[in-house]
C-alpha positions in Angstrom: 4.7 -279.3 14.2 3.0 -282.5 14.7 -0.7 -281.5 15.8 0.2 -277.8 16.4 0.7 -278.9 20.2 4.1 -278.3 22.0 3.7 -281.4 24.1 4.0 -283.1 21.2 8.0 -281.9 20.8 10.6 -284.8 21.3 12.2 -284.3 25.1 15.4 -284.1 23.9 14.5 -280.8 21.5 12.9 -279.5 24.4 15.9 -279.9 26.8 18.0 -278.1 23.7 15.3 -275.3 23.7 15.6 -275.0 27.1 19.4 -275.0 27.5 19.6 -271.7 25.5 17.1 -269.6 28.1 18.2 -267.7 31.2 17.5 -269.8 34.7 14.1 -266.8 34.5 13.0 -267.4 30.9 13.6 -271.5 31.4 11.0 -271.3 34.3 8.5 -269.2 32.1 8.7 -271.3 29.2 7.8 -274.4 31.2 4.7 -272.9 32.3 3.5 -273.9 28.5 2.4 -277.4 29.3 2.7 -280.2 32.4 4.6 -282.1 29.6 7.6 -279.1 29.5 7.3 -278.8 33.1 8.9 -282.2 33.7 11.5 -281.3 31.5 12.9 -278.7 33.8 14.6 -279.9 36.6 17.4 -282.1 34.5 20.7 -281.9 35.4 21.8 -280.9 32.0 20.1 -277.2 32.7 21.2 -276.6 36.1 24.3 -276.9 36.2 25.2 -274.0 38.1 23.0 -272.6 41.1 23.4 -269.0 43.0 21.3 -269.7 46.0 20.2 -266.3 48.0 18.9 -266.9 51.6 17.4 -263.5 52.3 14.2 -264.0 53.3 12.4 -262.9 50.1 13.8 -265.5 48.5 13.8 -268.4 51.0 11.1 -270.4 49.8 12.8 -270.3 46.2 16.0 -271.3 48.0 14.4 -274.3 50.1 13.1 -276.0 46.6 15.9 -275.2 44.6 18.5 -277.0 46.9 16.2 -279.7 47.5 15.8 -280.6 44.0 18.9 -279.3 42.4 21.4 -280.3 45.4 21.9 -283.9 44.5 23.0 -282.9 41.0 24.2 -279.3 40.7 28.2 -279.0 39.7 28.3 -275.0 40.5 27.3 -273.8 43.5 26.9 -270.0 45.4 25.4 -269.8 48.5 24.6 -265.9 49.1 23.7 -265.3 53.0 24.3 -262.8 55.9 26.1 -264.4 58.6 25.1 -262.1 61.3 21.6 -263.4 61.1 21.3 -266.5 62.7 18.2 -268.0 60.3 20.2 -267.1 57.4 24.0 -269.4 58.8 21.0 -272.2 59.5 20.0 -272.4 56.6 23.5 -272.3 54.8 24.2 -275.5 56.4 21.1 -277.2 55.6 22.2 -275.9 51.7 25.5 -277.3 52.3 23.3 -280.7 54.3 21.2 -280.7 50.4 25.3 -281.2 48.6 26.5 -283.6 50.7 26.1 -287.0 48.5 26.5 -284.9 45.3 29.3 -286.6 43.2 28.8 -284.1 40.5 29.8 -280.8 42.8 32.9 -278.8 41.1 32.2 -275.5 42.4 31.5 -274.5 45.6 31.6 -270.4 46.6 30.2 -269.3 50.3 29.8 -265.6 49.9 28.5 -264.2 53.4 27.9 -260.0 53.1 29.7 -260.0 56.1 33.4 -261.7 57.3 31.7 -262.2 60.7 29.3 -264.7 61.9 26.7 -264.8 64.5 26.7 -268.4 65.2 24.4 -268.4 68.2 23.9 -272.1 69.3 25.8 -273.9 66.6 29.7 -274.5 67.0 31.4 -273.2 64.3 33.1 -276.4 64.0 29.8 -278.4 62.9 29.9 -275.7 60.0 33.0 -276.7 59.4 32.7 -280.7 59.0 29.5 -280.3 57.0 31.9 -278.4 54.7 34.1 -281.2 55.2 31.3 -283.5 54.3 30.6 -282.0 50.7 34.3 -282.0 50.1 34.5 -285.9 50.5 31.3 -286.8 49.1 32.1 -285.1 45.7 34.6 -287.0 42.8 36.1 -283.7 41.3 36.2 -280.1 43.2 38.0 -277.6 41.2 36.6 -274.2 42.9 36.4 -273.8 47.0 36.0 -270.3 48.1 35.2 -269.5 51.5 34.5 -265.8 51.8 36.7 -264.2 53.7 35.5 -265.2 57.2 38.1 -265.5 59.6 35.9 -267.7 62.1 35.6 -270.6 59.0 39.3 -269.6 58.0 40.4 -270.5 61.5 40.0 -274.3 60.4 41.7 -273.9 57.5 44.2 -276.4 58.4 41.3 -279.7 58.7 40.0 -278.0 55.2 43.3 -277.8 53.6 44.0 -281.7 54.6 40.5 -283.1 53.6 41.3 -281.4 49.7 44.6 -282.7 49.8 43.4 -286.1 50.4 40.7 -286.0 48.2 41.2 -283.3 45.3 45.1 -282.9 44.9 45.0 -283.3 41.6 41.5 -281.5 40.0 41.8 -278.4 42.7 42.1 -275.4 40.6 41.3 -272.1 42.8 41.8 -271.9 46.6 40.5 -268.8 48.4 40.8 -269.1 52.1 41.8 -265.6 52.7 40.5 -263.8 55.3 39.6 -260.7 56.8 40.4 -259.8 60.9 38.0 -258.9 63.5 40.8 -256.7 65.2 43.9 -256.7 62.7 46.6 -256.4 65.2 45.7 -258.5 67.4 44.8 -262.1 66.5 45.9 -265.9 67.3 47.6 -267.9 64.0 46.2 -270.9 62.6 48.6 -273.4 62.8 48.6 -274.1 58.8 51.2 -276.4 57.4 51.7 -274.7 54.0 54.0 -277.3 52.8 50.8 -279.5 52.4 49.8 -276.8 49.0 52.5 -278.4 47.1 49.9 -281.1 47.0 48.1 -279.2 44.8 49.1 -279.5 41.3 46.8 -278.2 39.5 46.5 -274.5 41.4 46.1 -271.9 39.2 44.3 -269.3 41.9 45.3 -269.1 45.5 43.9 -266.4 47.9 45.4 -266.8 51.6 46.2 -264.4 54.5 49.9 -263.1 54.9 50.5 -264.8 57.7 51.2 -267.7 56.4 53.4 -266.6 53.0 56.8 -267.7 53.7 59.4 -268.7 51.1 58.7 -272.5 51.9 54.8 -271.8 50.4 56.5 -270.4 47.4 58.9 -272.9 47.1 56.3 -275.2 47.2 55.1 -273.7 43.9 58.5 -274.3 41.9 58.2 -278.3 42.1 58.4 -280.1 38.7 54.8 -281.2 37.4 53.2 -278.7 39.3 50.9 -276.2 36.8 52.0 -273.0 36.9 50.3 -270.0 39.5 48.0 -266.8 37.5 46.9 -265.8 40.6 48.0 -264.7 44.0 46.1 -262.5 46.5 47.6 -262.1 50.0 45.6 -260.4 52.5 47.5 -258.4 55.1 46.7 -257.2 58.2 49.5 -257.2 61.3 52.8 -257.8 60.8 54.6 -259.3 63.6 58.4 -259.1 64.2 57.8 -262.9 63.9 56.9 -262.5 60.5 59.8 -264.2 57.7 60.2 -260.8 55.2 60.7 -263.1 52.2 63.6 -262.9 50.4 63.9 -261.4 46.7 65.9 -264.6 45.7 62.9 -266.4 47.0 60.6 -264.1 44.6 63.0 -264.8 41.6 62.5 -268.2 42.1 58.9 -268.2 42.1 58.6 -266.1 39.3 61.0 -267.5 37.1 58.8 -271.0 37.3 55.3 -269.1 37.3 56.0 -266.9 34.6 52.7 -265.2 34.0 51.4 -265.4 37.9 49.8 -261.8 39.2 49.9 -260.7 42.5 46.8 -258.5 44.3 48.3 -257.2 47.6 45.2 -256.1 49.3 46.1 -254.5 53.3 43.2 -254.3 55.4 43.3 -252.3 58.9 46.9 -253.0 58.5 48.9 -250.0 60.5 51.8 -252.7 60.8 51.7 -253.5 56.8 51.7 -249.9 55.6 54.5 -249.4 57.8 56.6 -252.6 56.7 55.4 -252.1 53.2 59.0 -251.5 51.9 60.4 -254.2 53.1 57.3 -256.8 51.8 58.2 -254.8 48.3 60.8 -256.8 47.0 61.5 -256.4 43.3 60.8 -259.2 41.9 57.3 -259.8 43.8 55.1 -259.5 40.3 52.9 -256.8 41.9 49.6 -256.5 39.9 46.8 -255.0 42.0 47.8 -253.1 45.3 44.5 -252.1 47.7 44.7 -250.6 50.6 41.8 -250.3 53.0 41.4 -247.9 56.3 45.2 -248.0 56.8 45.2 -244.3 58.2 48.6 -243.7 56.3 50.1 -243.5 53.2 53.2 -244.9 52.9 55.3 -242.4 49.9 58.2 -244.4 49.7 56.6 -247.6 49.1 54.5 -245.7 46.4 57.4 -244.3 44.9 59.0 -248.0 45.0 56.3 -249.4 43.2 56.6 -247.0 40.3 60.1 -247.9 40.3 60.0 -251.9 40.4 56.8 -252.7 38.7 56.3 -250.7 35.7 56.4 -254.0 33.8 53.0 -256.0 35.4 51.4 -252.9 37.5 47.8 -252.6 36.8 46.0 -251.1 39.6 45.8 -249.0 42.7 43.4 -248.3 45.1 43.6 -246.8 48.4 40.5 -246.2 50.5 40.6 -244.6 54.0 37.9 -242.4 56.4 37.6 -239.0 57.3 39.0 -237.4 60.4 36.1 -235.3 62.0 34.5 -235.5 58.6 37.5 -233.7 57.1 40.0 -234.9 55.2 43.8 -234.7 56.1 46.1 -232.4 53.7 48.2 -234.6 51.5 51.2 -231.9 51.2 52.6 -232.7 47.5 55.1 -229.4 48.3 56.8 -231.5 51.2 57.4 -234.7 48.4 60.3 -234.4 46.5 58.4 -236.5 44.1 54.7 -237.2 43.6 54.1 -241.0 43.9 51.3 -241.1 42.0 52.4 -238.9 39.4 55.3 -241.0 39.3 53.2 -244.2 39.0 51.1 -243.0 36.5 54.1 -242.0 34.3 56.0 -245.0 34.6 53.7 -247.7 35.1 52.2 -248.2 31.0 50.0 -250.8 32.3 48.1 -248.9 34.9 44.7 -248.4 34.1 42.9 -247.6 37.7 43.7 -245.2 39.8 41.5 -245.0 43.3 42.2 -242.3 46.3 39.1 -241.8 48.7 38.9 -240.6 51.6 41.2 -238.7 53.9 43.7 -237.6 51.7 43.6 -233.8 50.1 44.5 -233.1 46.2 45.4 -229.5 45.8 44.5 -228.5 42.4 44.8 -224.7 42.2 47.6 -222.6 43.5 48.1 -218.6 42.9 45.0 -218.4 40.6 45.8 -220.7 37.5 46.0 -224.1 37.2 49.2 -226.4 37.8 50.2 -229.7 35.4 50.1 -231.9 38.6 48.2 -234.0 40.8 44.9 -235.2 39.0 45.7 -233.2 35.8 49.5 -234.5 35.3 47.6 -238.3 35.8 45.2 -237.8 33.2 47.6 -236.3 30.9 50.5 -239.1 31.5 47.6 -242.2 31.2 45.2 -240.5 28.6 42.9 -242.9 27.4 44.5 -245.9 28.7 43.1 -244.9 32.6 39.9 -247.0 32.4 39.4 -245.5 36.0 40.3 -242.3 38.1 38.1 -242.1 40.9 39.0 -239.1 43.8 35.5 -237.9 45.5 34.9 -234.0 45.9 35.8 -233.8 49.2 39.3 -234.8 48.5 40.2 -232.2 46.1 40.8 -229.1 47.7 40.6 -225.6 45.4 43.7 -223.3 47.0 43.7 -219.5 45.6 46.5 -217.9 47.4 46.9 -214.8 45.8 43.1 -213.5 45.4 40.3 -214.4 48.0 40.9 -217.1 50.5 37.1 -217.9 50.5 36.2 -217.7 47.1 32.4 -218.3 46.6 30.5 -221.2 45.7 29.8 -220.6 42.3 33.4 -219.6 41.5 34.3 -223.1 43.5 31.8 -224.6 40.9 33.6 -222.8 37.8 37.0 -224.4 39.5 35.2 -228.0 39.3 34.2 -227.5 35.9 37.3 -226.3 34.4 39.1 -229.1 36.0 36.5 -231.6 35.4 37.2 -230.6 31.7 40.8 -230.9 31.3 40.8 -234.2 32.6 38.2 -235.4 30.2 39.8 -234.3 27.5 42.6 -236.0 28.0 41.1 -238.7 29.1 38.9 -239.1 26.1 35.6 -239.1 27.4 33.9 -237.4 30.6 35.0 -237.3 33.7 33.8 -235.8 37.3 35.1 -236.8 40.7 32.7 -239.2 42.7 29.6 -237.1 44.7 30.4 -237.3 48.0 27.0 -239.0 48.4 27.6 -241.5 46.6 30.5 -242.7 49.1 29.8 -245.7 51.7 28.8 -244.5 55.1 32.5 -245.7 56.7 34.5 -242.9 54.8 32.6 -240.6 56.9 31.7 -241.9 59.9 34.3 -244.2 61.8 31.8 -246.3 64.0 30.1 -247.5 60.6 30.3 -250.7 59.2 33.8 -250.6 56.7 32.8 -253.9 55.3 30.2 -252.6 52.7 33.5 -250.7 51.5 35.7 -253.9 50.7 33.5 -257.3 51.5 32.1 -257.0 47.9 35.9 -256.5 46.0 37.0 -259.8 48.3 33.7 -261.8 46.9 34.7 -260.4 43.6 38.7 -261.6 44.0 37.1 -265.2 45.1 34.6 -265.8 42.2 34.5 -269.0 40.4 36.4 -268.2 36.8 36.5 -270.9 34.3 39.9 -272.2 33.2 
């Protein structure tokens, strides 16, 4: 090396050098010399930027987007919208991208779907969102985190991207999630203005608004083909068009590969209706369901039914009554649904029941082939995951002590714990009860630390 000096290394071998390091190891390495130092704010190596606005990381924030928002392509803005410094200064990140030509990505994921706006309008918010939108040449990725006060100007946000990205928009997620689910106003949202969108691949949006003229809008010649759909349901009014399986067909017959997450969230109306939403040839990939208070069997038992081809995943999550769970009675069921799913869905490869709802394991005093036994056995080593906490199996001894003490009750766990393991190929125990989020147990806690997370998740930027 010429004179054994780093600041003697070509900028262009530096920027390489650089370009292969983490965002942390990029910072520590320019600490070498002033000479790296000015190498490291190029565009080339920040071309993506998560920006956290927690307090401990404010100061780090306030540089970053002032140095990095007139060139960044990728951007997450991480903030908690029920503090009112932290939705501040999300707009004045979203103020730092307005001018940038170079955004692609933009991702708001707020911990929480509810914002405490204090003294700014939500619809300021809004047209500074707007603002990026226009100023930028080429969006592909606009997620919007789930927040029904931003999602109730969905329309203005749906026409500013059609006017200006109709062609490059690749993922939409303006889903959202309701304050009170069964009672809520509808955004008047034209969803004949998505068939501007030719070059959807991933689309997130609220039930309300899936009719068979959004699907249809899908089918057009020239448009790319749909991988992903993920519909958020929470009421369903007798207002609501029950789409039509020929309407399904011809969706699916034009999106050939599309998947479907069906995720119900405080939805009393859409457990109830579920059968009827369930038509057959809706390509049902993920089904969630989240503080429903009810299982519905026969839409369980229609799933197993109509999508063992493309079924991948279940997950029902629900609280406690008075800390106890409710008996799920398998001897009232002519048929176990999730038995049934696990045996004729080949693809299924999660399986998630907490909260509420009672497995009974032992009857007389041996072990029976059903319930979490019969699922482990019919998926084997295929079931990446089979999570059921301990206080939703229930250990029943009819014909010997009704109270059987706790280290027999621990003997029951472990036998149990072990056939399931073996069939599944590697160890297994239910979840610890204390592991579980606060809102399983206690019904005035906040649920959104059970699902706000999986929603971010559903909404992440995926390269294409």
């Amino acid at each position: 090396m010429a004179g054994d000096s780093w600041a003697l290394i070509p900028s262009v071998i530096i920027l390489e050098i650089l370009s292969y390091l983490s965002q942390k190891d990029r910072i520590s390495a320019t600490s070498t010399c002033k000479r790296w130092r000015s190498c490291l704010f190029q565009p080339k190596l920040w071309k993506s930027l998560t920006l956290n606005l927690n307090k401990h990381q404010r100061e780090r924030t306030n540089f970053l987007s002032d140095v990095c928002g007139r060139f960044v392509r990728e951007c997450a803005i991480r903030f908690n919208p029920s503090k009112v410094e932290e939705v501040v200064k999300s707009l004045n990140v979203l103020d730092s991208l307005v001018g940038n030509i170079n955004i692609q990505v933009l991702q708001l994921q707020p911990t929480s779907c509810h914002f405490d706006w204090a003294n700014i309008p939500d619809f300021r918010y809004i047209q500074k969102v707007q603002e990026v939108l226009r100023s930028c040449r080429k969006l592909i990725h606009l997620s919007l985190g789930c927040s029904e006060d931003v999602l109730a100007h969905s329309s203005a946000l749906v026409e500013t991207l059609a006017t200006n990205h109709s062609h490059s928009l690749q993922a939409f997620h303006l889903a959202s999630v309701k304050e009170d689910s069964e009672n809520y106003g509808i955004v008047d949202l034209n969803v004949e203005n998505f068939q501007h969108f030719t070059s959807l691949k991933h689309l997130s949006i609220d039930y309300d608004f899936v009719d068979s003229r959004l699907l249809k809008g899908f089918c057009r010649k020239g448009q790319y083909q749909l991988e992903r759909l993920i519909i958020h349901v929470h009421g369903v009014g007798q207002e609501q068009e029950i789409i039509s399986n020929s309407s399904w067909r011809e969706f699916t017959n034009y999106n050939k590969h599309v998947e479907v997450t069906l995720n119900l969230i405080h939805s009393f109306s859409g457990v109830e209706k579920l059968v009827d939403i369930l038509k057959r040839d809706l390509p049902l990939t993920h089904f969630r369901q989240f503080f429903c208070s009810m299982i519905n069997d026969a839409a369980l038992r229609l799933m197993a039914n109509q999508y063992s081809y493309c079924l991948k995943s279940i997950e029902i999550v629900d609280g406690m009554e008075n800390g106890e769970c409710n008996w799920y009675n398998l001897a009232e069921i002519d048929e176990d649904p999730f038995i049934m799913l696990a045996w004729k869905c080949p693809r299924l490869n999660k399986i998630s029941i907490i909260g509420k709802y009672t497995f009974v394991i032992v009857r007389g005093t041996r072990m029976v082939d059903e319930n979490l036994v019969a699922i482990a056995r019919l998926r084997e080593d295929t079931l990446d995951t089979l999570a059921v906490p301990e206080c939703c199996i229930h250990y029943e001894e009819m014909d010997s002590d009704p109270n059987p003490s706790e280290t027999h009750l621990r003997e029951l766990a472990c036998r149990l714990s072990h056939r399931i393991s073996k069939s599944l190929g590697r160890n297994w125990r239910p979840l610890p009860d204390d592991s579980l989020p606060e809102a399983i147990f206690d019904e005035m806690a906040n649920a959104e630390e059970v699902y706000n997370h999986i929603f971010l998740e559903d909404q992440k930027y995926i390269q294409m």
